[in-house]
SERO-4910 file (N, C-alpha, C, O; in steps of 0.05 Angstrom, whole numbers):
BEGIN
 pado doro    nc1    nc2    nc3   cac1   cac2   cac3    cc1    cc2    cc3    oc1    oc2    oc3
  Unk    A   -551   -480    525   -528   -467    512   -503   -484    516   -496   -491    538
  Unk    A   -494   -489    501   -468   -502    497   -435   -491    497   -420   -489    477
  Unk    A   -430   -485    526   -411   -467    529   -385   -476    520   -367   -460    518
  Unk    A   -380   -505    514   -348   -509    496   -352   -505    470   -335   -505    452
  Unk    A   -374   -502    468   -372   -496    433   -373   -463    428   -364   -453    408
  Unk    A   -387   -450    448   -389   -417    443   -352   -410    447   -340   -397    430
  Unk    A   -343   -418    463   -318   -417    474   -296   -422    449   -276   -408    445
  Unk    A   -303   -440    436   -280   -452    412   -293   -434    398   -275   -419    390
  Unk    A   -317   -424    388   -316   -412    364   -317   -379    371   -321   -364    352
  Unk    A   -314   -365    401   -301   -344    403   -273   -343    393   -265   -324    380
  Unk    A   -254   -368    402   -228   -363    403   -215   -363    375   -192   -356    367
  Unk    A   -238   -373    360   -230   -373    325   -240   -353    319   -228   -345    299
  Unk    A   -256   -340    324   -263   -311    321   -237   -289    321   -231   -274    302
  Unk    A   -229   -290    340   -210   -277    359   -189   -288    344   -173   -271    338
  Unk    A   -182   -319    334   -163   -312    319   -152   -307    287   -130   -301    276
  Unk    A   -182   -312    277   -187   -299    248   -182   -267    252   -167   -256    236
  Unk    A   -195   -250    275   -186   -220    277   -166   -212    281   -161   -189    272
  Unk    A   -143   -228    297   -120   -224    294   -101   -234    268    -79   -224    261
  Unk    A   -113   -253    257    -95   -255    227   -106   -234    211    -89   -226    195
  Unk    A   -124   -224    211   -138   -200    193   -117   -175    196   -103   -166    178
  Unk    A   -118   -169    221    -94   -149    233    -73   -144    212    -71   -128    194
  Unk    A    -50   -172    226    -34   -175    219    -31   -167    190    -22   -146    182
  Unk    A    -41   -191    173    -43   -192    146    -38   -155    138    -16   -146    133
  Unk    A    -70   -136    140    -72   -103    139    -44    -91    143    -35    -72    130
  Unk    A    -27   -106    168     -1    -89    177     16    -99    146     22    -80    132
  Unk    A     21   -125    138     35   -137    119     29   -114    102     45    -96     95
  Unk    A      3   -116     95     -4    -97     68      2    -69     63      9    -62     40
  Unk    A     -1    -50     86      6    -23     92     40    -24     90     53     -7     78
  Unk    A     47    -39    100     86    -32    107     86    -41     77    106    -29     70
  Unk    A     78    -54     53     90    -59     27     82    -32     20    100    -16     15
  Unk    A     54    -25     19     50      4      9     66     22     10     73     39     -6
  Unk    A     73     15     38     98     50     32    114     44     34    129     63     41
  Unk    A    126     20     31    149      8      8    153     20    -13    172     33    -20
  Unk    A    121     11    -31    131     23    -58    120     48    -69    118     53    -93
  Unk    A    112     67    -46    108     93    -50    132    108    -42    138    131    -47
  Unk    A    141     95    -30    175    111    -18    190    105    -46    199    125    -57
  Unk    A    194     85    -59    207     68    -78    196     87   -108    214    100   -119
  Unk    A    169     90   -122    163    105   -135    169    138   -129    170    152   -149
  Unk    A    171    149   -107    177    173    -95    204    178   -109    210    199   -121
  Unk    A    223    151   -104    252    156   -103    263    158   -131    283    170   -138
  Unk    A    246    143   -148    242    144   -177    242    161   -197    257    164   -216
  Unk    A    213    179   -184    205    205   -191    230    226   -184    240    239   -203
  Unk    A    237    229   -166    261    245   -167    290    241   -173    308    257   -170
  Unk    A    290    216   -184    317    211   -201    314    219   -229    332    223   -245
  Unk    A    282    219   -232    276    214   -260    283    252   -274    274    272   -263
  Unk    A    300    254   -297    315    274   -305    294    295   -319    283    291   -341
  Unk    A    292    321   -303    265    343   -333    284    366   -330    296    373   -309
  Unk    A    285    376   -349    292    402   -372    278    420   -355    254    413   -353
  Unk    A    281    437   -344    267    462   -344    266    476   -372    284    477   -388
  Unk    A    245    485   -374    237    497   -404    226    483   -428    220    492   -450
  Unk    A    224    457   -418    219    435   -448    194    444   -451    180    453   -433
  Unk    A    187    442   -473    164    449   -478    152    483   -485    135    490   -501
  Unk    A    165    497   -471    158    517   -469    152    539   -501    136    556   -506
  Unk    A    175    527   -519    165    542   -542    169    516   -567    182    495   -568
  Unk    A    151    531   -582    137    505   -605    145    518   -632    129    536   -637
  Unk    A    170    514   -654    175    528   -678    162    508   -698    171    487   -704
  Unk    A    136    520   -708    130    524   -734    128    529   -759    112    547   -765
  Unk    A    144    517   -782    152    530   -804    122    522   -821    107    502   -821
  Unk    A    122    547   -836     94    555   -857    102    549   -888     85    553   -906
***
């Protein structure tokens, strides 16, 4: 068994899992970036109460 080589390719293990991490944290904190950001959107965005509600038809 060749213990400097099990050794180097634990610690690249270990540090591919920690860039994986990281990276997931990057990805999640934009997410609710732009779910806070679409959230803030949606409630600027202007509705009528009643639109819609009645439909005139002429015959």
């Amino acid at each position: 068994m060749d213990i400097p080589a099990l050794s180097t390719m634990m610690s690249m293990e270990r540090l591919s899992t920690n860039i994986s991490f990281a990276m997931m944290s990057k990805v999640l904190d934009t997410a609710e970036a732009t779910s806070e950001a679409m959230m803030q959107m949606m409630d600027a965005a202007a509705v009528t109460p009643g639109l819609g509600d009645n439909i005139n038809i002429l015959v």
